[in-house]
N, C-alpha and C positions, 0 to 999 in steps of 0.2 A: 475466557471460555472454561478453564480448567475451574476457576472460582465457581463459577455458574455449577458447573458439572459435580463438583464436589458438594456444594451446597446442597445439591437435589439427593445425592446417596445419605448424608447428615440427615438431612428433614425422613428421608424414607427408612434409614434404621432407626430414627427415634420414635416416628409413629409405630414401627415393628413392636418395638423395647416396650411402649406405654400401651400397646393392647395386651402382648403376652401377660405383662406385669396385672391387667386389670381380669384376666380371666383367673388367678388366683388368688382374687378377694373376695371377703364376703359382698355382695352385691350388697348388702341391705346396714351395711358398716357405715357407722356416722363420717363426714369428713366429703372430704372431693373425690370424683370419680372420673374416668375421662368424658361424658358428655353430661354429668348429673351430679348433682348432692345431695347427702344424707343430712339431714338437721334431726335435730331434738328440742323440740318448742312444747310449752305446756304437760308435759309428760306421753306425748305421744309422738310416734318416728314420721316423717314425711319426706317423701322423693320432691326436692325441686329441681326441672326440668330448665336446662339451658338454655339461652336466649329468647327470655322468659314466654315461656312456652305454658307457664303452669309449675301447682303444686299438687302433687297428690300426697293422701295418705296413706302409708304404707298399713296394709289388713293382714291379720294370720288368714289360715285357708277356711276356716270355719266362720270368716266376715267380723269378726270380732277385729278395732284397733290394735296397732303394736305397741306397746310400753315402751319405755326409754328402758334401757339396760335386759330386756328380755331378746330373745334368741326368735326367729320365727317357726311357728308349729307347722 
């Protein structure tokens, strides 16, 4: 019972830790995210969505694609 019980505060501070951690990233940073990832294919950025849900491409705000190594406008 103690097992069980400690297991369940473990799993709840670690999802705590991997959200806080994820609200001080750039969202749009190539690499892993906690429900998504960032790639850089052909020279432009795309969101793939988890449990393959889909790929989007990541757009500046002006609809124009996002480059590889550029920052979002």
């Amino acid at each position: 019972m103690k097992f069980l019980f400690g297991l369940a505060v473990f799993t709840i501070l670690s999802m705590g830790f991997i959200f806080w951690y994820e609200e001080g990233r750039d969202p749009y940073e190539v690499g892993m995210h906690a429900d998504y990832s960032i790639v850089c294919e052909s020279g432009f950025v795309y969101k793939v969505l988890s449990h393959r849900r889909g790929t989007i491409q990541v757009l500046n705000s002006d609809g124009t694609p996002l480059k590889c190594g550029q920052k979002r406008k």
